[in-house]
C-alpha positions, -999 to +999 in steps of 0.1 A: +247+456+465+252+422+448+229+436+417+249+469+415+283+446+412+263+420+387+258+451+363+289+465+371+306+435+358+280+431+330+293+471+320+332+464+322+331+426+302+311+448+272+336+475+273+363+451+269+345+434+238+344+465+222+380+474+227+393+439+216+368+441+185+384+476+180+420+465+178+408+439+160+396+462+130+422+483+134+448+451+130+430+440+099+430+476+082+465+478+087+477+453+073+456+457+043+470+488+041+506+478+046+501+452+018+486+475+000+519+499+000+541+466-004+529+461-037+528+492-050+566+494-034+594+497-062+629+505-055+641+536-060+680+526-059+676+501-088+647+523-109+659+534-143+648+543-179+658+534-212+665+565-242+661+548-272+671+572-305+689+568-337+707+604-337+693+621-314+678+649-339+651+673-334+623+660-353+633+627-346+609+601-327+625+593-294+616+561-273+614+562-234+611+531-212+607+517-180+607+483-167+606+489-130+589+460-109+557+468-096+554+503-110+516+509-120+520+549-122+544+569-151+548+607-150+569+618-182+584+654-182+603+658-214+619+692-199+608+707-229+568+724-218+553+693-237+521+678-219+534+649-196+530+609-204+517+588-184+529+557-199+556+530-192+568+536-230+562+572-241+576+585-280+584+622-279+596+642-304+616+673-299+611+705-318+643+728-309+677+717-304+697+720-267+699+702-234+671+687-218+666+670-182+641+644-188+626+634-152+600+602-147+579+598-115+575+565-108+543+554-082+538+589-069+574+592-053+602+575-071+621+604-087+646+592-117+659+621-144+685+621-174+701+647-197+697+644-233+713+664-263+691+670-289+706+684-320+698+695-354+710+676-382+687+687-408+655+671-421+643+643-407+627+619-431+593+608-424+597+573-428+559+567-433+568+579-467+595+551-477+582+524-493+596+485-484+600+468-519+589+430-520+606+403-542+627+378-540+667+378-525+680+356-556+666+352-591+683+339-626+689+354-658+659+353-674+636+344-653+606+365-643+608+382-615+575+399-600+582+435-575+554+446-550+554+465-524+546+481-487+537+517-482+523+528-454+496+554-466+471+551-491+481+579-517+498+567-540+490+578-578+527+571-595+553+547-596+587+545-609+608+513-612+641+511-619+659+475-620+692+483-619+705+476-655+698+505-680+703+531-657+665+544-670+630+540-654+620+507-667+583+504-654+557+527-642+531+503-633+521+498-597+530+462-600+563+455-621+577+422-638+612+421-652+634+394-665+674+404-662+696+401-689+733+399-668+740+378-637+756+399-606+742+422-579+710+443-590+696+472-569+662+481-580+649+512-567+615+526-562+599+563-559+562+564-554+545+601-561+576+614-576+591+616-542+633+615-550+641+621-513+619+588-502+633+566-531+640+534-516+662+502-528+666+466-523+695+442-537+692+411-551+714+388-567+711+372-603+725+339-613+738+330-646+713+313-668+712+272-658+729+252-680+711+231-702+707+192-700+719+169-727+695+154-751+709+118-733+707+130-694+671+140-703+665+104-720+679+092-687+653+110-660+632+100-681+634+065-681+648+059-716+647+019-725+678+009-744+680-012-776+706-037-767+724-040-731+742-011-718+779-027-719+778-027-755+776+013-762+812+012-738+842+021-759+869-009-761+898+005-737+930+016-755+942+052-758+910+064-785+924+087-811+915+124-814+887+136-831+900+159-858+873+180-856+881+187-821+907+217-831+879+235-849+859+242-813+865+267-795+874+256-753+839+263-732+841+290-709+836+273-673+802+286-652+809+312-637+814+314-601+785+328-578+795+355-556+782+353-519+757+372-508+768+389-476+741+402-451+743+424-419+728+422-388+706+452-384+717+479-358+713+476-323+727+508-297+740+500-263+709+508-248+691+489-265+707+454-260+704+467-224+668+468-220+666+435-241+685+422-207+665+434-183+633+420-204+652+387-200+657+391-166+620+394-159+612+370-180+598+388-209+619+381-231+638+352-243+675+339-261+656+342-295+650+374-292+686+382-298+689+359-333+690+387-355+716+411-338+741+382-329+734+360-363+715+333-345+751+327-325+740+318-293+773+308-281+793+342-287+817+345-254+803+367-222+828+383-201+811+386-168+824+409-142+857+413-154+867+377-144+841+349-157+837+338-195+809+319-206+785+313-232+753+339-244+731+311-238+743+301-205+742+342-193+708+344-206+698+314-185+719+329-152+698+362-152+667+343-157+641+356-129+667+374-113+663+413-103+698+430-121+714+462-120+736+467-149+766+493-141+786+486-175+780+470-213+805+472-240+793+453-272+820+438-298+806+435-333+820+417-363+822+432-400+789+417-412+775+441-382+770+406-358+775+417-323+807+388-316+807+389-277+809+416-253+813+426-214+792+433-184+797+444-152+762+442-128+745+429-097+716+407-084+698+416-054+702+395-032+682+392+003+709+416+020+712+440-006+729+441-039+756+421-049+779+406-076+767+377-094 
C-alpha cells in the first residue's frame, strides 16, 4: 500500500511538471506573438497618403505616399485595372481621363482610399526630352561665356543655340561660346534634334563692360615710386581757373545702373509642404529642407491652431518626434513665389488619444 501511494505521488508531481512546463510555453509564445502584432500595429485613425501631381493630366506621372509608422506592407489600387504597387512611394500614370477611387492597404488590414480627377489637357511633355542649359547667372559685355548642358538620353545629333541678341541661331556646335555685345537680360535658348516643342531657356544677366583704370591708379597698384615727395604734385589752394578746353568735351554718360536680378522660389502644392511636415515630424526631415520654398527665411510667422503665433523654426522644433495629424494647411506666398507664413490646424497623440498641441 505504501509503494502504490509512493508511485502514485511519483505519477501526479510529473503530471504537474508537464502542465506548468505547458503554460509555460504557451506564456512565452504568446507574448512573442502579441509583440509580434504590436509592431506590425499602425493606426488606422491617423493613416493617410499623400497625391502629389502638377495638373492632374492623363499622361501625367503622379506621386503616391505614405509615411505611416510601422507599416512594412503597401497594396496600391489605382481604380483604374493597373497591376497593384506594393511600395510606400508608387508613380502611376493614367491613360483615360474621369474619376478614380484610389484605395492603399496598409499591413494586411488598414483600409485608406481617395478620389482623384484626372483630366485631359493635351500632350504631356516628356520631360526626359528637355534639356537643362549650364552657364553662368551673370556675365559682362564682352566677356566669354561658355554654354553646356544636361540631357537626359544619349541621342543627340543637333544643336541649336540661340543667345538672345540677333534673334537668329548663333551656334550649332554641341558646346557654344559667345561674347555679348549689350548689357541687360539675355535668354538663350536651346533645341537639341530639332525638337521646337522641347526648346528650353535659361536667363542670364549682362553687365556693362568695366570701366577702365587710369594710367595713374594702375601706377598706383603697382607700386609706382615717385620722383620727388608727394606734397609737391598738390595744387596751391585758391579757386584754379577753368581749363578752356574743358567746353570742347562732351559730359560722360554715368555707368549705368544694374538692374536686380529677381528669383523665385520654385513651386511647392499644399500637399506637398504637408508631407514635408510629417517627414519632420518623424524625424526625416529637417528646417533646411524648407530653404528653397520659403527663401532660406526660417523665421516667417506660424499661426498655430487658430490662436498661437510663432516662428518656422520654433514649429519645426515643437513637432520634432511627435506623432501629428494635420486637419488644415493654408500657405501664404509672396510675389517672388516665397511661401511668407501660413496656418495650421492639427493634433499630437497624446497617451489618451489625440489632442491639440
Amino acid at each position: 500500500m505504501n509503494k502504490n501511494s509512493t508511485n502514485f505521488k511519483l505519477v501526479f508531481s510529473n503530471f504537474e511538471t508537464r502542465i506548468i512546463i505547458l503554460f509555460a510555453v504557451l506564456l512565452v509564445a504568446s507574448i512573442g506573438i502579441f509583440s509580434f502584432k504590436y509592431n506590425k500595429h499602425v493606426d488606422c485613425d491617423t493613416s493617410d497618403f499623400f497625391i502629389v501631381a502638377e495638373n492632374f493630366s492623363v499622361g501625367e506621372v503622379i506621386e503616391f505616399h505614405n509615411e505611416t509608422p510601422n507599416a512594412i506592407q503597401w497594396k496600391w489600387d489605382f481604380g483604374d485595372g493597373s497591376p497593384k504597387e506594393t511600395k510606400n512611394h508608387a508613380l502611376h500614370k493614367y491613360t483615360e481621363p474621369g474619376i478614380y477611387t484610389v484605395t492603399l492597404v496598409i499591413n494586411g488590414f488598414c483600409l485608406k482610399e481617395k478620389k482623384i480627377q484626372i483630366k485631359d489637357h493635351g500632350e504631356i511633355l516628356d520631360r526626359t526630352k528637355l534639356p537643362t542649359i549650364i552657364a553662368p547667372k551673370i556675365a559682362a559685355v564682352g566677356q566669354k561665356v561658355n554654354f553646356n548642358y544636361k540631357y537626359y538620353t544619349d541621342e543627340t545629333f543637333s544643336w541649336e543655340w540661340s543667345f538672345g541678341e540677333t534673334g537668329d541661331i548663333d551656334n550649332t556646335n554641341e558646346f557654344a561660346s559667345y561674347s555679348f555685345r549689350t548689357p541687360g537680360p539675355k535668354t538663350v535658348t536651346l533645341i537639341i534634334n530639332g525638337e521646337y516643342k522641347f526648346k528650353t531657356s535659361k536667363i542670364i544677366y549682362i553687365k556693362p563692360r568695366p570701366a577702365f583704370k587710369k594710367e595713374s591708379e594702375m601706377m598706383l597698384e603697382e607700386g609706382y615710386t615717385y620722383e620727388k615727395p608727394v606734397g609737391a604734385f598738390y595744387k596751391p589752394k585758391g579757386n584754379p581757373a577753368p581749363d578752356p578746353s574743358d567746353k570742347w568735351l562732351n559730359p560722360i554718360n554715368a555707368r549705368p545702373k544694374e538692374r536686380n536680378v529677381l528669383h523665385f522660389a520654385p513651386d511647392i502644392s499644399e500637399n506637398q509642404f504637408e508631407l514635408l511636415l510629417h517627414q519632420v515630424a518623424n524625424e526625416t526631415k529637417e528646417k533646411e529642407d524648407f530653404g528653397k520654398y520659403i527663401c532660406e527665411n526660417y523665421q516667417i510667422p506660424v499661426i498655430k491652431n487658430g490662436d498661437q503665433v510663432m516662428s518656422f523654426e520654433e514649429f519645426c522644433k515643437r513637432i520634432k518626434g511627435q506623432e501629428i495629424k494635420i486637419d488644415a494647411l493654408r500657405l501664404t506666398k509672396d510675389n517672388l513665389n516665397c511661401i511668407d507664413g501660413f496656418s495650421i490646424s492639427y493634433q499630437v497623440k497624446g497617451l489618451l488619444g489625440w489632442k491639440e498641441d
